[in-house]
C-alpha positions in Angstrom: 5.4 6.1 -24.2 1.3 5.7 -24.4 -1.0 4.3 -26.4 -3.9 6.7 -27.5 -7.2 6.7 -25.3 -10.3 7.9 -25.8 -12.0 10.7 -23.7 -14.2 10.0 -21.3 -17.0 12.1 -20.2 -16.9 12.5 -16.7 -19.9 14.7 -15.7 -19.5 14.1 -11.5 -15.9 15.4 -12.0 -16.2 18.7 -14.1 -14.4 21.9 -13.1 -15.5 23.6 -9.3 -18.1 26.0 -9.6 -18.2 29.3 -9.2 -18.6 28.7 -5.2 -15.1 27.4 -4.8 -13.7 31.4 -5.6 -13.7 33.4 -2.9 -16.2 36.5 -3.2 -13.2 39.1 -3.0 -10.5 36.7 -4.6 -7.0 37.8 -3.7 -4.9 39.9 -6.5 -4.2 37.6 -9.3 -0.4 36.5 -10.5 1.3 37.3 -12.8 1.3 35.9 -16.5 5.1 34.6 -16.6 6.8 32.2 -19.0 9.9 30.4 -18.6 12.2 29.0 -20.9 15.2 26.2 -20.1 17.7 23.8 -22.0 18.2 20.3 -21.0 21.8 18.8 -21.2 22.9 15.2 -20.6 26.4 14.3 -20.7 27.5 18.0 -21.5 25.7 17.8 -24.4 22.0 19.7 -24.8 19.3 17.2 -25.5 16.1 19.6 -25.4 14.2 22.7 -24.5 11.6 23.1 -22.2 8.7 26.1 -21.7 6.6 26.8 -18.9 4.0 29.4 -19.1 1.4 30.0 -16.3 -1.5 32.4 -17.2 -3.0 33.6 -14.2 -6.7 34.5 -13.8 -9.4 35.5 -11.0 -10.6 31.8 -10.9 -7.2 30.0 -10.6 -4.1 29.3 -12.7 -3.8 27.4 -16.4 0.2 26.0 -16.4 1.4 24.5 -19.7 4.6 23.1 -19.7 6.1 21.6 -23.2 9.3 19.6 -23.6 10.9 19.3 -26.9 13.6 16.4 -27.1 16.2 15.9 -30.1 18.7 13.5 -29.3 20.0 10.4 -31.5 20.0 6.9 -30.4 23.1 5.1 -32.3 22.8 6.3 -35.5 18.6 7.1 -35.1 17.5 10.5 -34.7 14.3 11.0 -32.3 12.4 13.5 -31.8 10.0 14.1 -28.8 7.3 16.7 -27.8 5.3 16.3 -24.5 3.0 19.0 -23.0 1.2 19.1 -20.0 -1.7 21.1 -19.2 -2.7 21.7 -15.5 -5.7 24.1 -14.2 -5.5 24.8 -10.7 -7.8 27.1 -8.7 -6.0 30.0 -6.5 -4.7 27.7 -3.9 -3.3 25.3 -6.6 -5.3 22.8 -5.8 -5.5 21.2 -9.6 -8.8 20.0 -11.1 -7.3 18.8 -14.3 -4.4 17.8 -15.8 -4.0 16.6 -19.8 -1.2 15.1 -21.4 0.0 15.0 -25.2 3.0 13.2 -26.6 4.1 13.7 -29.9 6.9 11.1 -31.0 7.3 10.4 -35.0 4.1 12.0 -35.7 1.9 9.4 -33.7 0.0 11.8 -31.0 -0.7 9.9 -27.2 -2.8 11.3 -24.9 -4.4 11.2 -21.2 -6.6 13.0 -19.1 -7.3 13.4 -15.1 -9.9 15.4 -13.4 -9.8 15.8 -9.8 -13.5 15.9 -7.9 -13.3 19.0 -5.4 -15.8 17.3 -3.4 -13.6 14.3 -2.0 -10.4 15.3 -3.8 -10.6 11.9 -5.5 -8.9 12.0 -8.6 -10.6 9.9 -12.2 -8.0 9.0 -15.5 -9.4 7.9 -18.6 -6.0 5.8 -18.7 -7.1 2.3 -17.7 -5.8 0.8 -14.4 -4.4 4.1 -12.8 -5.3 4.6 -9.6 -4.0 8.5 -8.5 -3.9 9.1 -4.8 -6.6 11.6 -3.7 -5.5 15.2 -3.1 -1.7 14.1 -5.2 -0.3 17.4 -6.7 0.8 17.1 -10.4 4.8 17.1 -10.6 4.8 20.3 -13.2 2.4 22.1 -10.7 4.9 21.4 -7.4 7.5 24.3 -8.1 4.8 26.6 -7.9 3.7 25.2 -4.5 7.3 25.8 -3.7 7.9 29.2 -4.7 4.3 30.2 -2.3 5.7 27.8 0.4 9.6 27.6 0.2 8.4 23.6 0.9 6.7 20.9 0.0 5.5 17.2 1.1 2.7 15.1 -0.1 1.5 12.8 -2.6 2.5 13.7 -6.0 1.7 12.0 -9.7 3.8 12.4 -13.2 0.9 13.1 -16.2 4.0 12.2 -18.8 4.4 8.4 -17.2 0.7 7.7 -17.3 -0.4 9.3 -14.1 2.2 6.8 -11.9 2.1 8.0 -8.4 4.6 8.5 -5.2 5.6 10.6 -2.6 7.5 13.9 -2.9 9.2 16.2 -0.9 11.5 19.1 -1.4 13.2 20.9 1.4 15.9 24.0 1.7 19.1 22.8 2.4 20.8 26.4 2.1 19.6 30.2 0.8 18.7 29.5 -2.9 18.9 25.5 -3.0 16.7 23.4 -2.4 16.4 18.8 -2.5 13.8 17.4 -4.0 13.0 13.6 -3.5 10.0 11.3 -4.9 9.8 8.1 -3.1 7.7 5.6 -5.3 6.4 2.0 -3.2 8.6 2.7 -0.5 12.1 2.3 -3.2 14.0 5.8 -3.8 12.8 7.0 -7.3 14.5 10.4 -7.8 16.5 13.1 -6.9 17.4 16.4 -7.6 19.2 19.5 -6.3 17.3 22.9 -7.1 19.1 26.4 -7.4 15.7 28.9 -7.3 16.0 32.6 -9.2 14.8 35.6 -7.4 11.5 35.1 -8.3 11.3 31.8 -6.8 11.2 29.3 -9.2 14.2 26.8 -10.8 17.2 28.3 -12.3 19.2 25.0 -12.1 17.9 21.4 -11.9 20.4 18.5 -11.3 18.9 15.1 -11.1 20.3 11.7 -10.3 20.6 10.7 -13.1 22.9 13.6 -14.4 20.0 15.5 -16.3 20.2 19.6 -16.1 17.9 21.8 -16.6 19.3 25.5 -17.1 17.0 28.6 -17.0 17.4 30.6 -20.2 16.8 33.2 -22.0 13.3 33.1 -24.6 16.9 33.9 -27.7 18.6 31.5 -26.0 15.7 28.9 -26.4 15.5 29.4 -30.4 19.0 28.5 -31.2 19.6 25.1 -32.5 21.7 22.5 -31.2 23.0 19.2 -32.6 21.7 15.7 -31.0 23.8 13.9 -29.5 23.8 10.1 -29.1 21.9 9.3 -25.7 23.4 5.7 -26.0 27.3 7.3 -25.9 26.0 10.0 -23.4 24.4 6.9 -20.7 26.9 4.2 -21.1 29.3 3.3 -18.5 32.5 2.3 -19.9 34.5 -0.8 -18.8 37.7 -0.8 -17.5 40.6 -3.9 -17.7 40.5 -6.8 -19.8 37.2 -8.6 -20.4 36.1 -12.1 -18.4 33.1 -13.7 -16.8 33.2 -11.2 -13.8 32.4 -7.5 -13.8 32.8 -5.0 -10.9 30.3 -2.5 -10.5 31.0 0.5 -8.4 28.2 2.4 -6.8 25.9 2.0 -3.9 24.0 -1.4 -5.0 21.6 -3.8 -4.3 21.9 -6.1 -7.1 18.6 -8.9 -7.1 19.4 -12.5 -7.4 18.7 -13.3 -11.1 19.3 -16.0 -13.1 22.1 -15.1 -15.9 24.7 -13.7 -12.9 25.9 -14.4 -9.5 27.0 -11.8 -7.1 29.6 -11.3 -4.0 30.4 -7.8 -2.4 33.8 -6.1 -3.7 35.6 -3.2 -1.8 34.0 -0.8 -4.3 30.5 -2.3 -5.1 29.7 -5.4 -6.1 31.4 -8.4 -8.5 29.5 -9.8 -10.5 29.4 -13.5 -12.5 28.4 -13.8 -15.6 26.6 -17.0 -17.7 23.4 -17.8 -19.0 24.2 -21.2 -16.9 23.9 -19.6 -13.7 20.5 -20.3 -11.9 20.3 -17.1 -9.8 18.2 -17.2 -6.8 14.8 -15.8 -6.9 11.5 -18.0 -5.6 9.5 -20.6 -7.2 6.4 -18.9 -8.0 3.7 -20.1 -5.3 2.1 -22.7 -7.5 5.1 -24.3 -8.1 4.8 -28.0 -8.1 4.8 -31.2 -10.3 5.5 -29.0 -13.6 6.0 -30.0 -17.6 9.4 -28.0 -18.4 7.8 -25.2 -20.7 10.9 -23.3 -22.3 9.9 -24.5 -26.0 6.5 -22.2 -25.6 8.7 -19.8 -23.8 11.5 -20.0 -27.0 8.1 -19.9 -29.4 6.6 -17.0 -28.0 10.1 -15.1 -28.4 10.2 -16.0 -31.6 6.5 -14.6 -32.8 7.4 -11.3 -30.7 10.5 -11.2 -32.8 8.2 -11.5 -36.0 6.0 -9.0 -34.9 8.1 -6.1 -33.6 11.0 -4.5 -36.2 13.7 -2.7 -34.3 13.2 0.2 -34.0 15.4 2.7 -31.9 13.0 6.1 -33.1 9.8 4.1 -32.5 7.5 5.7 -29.5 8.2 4.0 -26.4 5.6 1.5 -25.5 3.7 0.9 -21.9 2.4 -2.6 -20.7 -0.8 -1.4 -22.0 0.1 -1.0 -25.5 2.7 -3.9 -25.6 0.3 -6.0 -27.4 0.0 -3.9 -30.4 3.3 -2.5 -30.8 5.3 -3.4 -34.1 8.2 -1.5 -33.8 10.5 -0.4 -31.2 13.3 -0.7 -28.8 14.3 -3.5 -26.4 11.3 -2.5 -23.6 9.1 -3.2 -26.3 10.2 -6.7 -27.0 10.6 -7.0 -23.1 6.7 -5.7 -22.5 5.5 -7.5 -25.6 6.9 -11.0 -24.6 6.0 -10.1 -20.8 2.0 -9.8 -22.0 2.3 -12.9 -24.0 3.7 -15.2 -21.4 1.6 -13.8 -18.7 -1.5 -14.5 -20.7 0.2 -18.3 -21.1 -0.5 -18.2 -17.3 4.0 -18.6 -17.6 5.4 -16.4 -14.4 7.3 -13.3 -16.2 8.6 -10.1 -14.7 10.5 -7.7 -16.8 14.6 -6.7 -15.6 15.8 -3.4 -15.8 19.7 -3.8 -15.9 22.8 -3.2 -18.8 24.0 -5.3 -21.6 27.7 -5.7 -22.2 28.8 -3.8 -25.4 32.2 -3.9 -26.3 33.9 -2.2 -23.8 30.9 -0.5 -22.2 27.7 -1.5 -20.5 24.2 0.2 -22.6 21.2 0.1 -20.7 19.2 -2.5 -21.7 15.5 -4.1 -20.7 14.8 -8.2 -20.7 12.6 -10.7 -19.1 12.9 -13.5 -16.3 10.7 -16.6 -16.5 9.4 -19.5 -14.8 9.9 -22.9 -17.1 7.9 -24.7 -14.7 11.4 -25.8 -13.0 13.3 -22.8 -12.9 13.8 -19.3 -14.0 15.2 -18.1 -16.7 16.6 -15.0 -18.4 14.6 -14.4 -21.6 16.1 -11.9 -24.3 13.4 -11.2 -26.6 15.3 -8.1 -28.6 18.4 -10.7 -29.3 16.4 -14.0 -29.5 18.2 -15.0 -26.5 16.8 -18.3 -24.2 18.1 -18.6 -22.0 19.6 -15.4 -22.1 22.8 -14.6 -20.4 26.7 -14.1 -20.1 26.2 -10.1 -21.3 23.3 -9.4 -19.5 23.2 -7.7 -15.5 20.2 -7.1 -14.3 19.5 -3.9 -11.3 15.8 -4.6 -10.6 13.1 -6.8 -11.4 9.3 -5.4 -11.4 6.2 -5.7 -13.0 5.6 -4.7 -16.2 3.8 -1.2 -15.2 4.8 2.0 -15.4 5.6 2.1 -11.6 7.8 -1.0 -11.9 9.7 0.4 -15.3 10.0 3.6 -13.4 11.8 2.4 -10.4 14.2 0.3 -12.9 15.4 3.0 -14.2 16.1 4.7 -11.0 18.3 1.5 -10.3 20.8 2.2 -13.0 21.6 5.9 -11.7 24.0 3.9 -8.7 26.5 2.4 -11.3 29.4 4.5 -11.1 31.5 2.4 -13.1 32.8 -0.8 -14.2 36.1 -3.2 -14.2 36.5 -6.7 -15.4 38.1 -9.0 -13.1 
C-alpha cells in the first residue's frame, strides 16, 4: 500500500549494546516456525509463516504473508514480511517492512531507542507511541504472559498506531481488541495450541487464520474473487431507500439521508440530498467552486488507469500514483483539492451494484456553499443515488483504517 522510502541512518537509535543482556542470560527459546492458511468467505486467500530464531541476545521474528485472490476478473498477488528483533524480554528495537505487489517492492523501517523507548520511522509523518509493541511481536507476549494491554503499532499499514488488548475469556481462547483514536478498530477471537501460540484466528471482519501443517502450506489453492467473497447482497425490489442491518452509526453525508429502522438503519438515496455535516470554519462569503472541483476529477481521471491489481496507494503516494483502484482516485483527488485550499475528506462506505453493495472509497467536498459527494473513480459530481457512505476521515492511514473497520457492522441489506 506504500510508496518506497529511502533508509535513513539513524546513528542515536542503533541496536542496545551488549550492556542491555544480562551477564547470565536466561536459557534461550526455542527456534520454532509456524505455518497457517487464510480463508475469507470459505474460500483460502493466502498462507502465512512465522519463524522466530532465538538467540542469547534476544529474538529475530519474521513473519511473511503471501496473498492470491482475484478482484473481478483481476488476479493479485501479494507478499508482505515483517522483520522484528527484540531483546529477551521482547522489548523490540527494530522492526522492517517489505511489500511485494506486481513486482514493485515498498518498504519501511523503525528503530526503537532503549534509552527513552522513543521509537524513529524513516516513513514521513509517523509518529509511533514510545514503548508500542509491534502487532506480529504481541502473540509472543501472550504466550509468556497469557495477557496483554498496551500501545501497539501495525509495520504493514505504515507504522499506524492504537491500543491493544487481549484477554482469556475461557481455557484456550482468548479476545483480542485494538482500539485506534478512541473508535473500535478490530477484533478477533484466538483459539491458542499447547504451545501457546494461535491455532485459530477469527476477526471481525470474517478473516481466519488456521494453523497448519509446513505440507499443508505448499499445496495450491485457487483465488477466489475478494469482491464476490465481501459483498453484501440486497434483498427486495430496488428503490431510493436501502435498509442496512447491523449495529450502525451512519455520518450525515451528503448523497443519503438516514432514519432508524427496527433492524439498523434506512437509508435515502440521491445525489440531491445535502446531508448534514458542518461548514468548514472559514466558511463565509464564498465563489461556488464545483467547476475546479469537476476539473480536478477530471485530470485525476487522466492520470490514474483503473487498475484493480495495481498496489494500493497511501496519502503519501497519492500524488504519483497512475494506476489503481477507487482509493487511489479517492486519495489522489483528496491531495489535489486539499492543495486547492478546497475542504476534502475521503468516505469509506459501499456502492450499489446490481443486487449487491461492493465496498467502495469516494470523496466529500466543500463548494464554498455546500458539500458535496465527489466520485473520482466514476467521474461522478456530484456523486450520489448508489453511493452509502460508513465513515468519513482523513486521508491517512489511521483514518482509511478505521473506514474499513466501519463496513464489518453491515449485516445485510433490503430495499424499501
Amino acid at each position: 500500500m506504500r510508496a518506497p522510502y529511502v533508509v535513513l541512518v539513524l546513528a542515536a537509535c542503533a541496536a542496545p549494546p551488549e550492556a542491555r543482556i544480562a551477564a547470565d542470560p536466561p536459557d534461550v527459546h526455542t527456534d520454532q516456525t509456524r505455518h497457517y492458511s487464510i480463508w475469507l468467505g470459505g474460500a483460502r486467500v493466502g498462507t502465512a509463516i512465522e519463524a522466530e530464531t532465538w538467540s542469547p541476545s534476544g529474538v529475530h521474528l519474521d513473519r511473511t504473508e503471501r496473498m492470491h485472490f482475484l478482484r473481478g476478473d483481476t488476479d493479485v498477488e501479494l507478499a508482505t514480511t515483517i522483520a522484528i528483533d527484540a531483546d529477551l524480554g521482547l522489548v523490540a528495537h527494530r522492526v522492517h517492512w517489505v511489500e511485494t505487489a506486481n513486482g514493485i517492492e515498498h518498504t519501511g523501517d523503525a528503530i526503537q531507542d532503549y534509552r527513552d523507548g522513543a521509537w524513529r520511522s524513516n516513513v514521513p509523518g509517523v509518529v509511533i507511541a514510545a514503548g508500542a509493541v509491534p502487532a506480529e511481536l504481541v502473540p509472543l507476549v501472550v504466550r509468556r504472559d497469557g495477557h496483554f494491554a498496551g500501545p501497539v503499532f501495525l509495520p504493514a499499514r505504515n507504522f499506524t498506531g492504537g491500543r491493544g488488548r487481549i484477554d482469556p475469556v475461557a481455557p484456550g481462547r482468548l479476545v483480542a481488541r485494538l482500539d485506534l483514536d478512541g473508535g473500535l478498530l478490530a477484533e478477533a477471537t484466538i483459539d491458542r495450541a499447547e504451545d501457546g501460540m494461535p491455532a485459530r484466528v477469527v476477526d471481525g471482519e470474517g478473516v481466519i487464520a488456521l494453523r497448519i501443517t509446513e505440507a499443508q502450506a505448499q499445496l495450491p489453492f485457487a483465488a477466489t474473487d475478494l469482491v464476490a467473497a465481501t459483498a453484501v447482497p440486497i434483498t427486495g425490489h430496488r428503490g431510493h431507500r436501502l435498509v442496512l442491518d447491523g449495529d450502525l452509526v451512519v455520518p450525515a453525508l451528503p448523497g443519503q439521508a438516514t432514519k432508524a429502522a427496527v433492524a439498523g438503519v434506512s437509508i435515502e438515496l440521491g445525489a440531491h440530498l445535502p446531508g448534514a455535516l458542518p461548514a468548514p470554519p472559514s466558511f463565509g462569503a464564498e465563489p461556488d467552486r464545483g467547476a475546479e472541483i469537476r476539473g480536478l476529477v477530471a485530470s485525476v481521471r487522466a492520470r490514474i488507469t483503473p487498475d484493480l491489481a495495481a498496489t494500493p496507494t497511501s496519502s503519501r503516494d497519492a500524488d504519483a500514483a497512475t494506476a489503481g483502484d477507487c482509493t487511489t482516485f479517492a486519495l489522489a483527488y483528496t491531495a489535489l483539492a486539499s492543495r486547492r485550499g478546497i475542504p476534502t475528506r475521503v468516505v469509506t462506505g459501499l456502492r450499489v451494484d446490481g443486487d449487491r453493495l461492493v465496498r467502495h472509497r469516494w470523496a466529500v467536498s466543500w463548494t464554498g456553499r455546500a458539500w458535496i459527494a465527489v466520485d473520482a473513480a466514476f467521474g461522478a459530481v456530484p456523486a450520489g443515488g448508489d453511493l452509502i457512505g460508513l465513515a468519513i476521515s482523513d486521508a491517512d492511514d489511521a483514518g482509511l483504517v478505521a473506514g474499513e473497520a466501519a463496513l464489518t457492522h453491515v449485516r445485510g441489506a433490503t430495499w424499501n
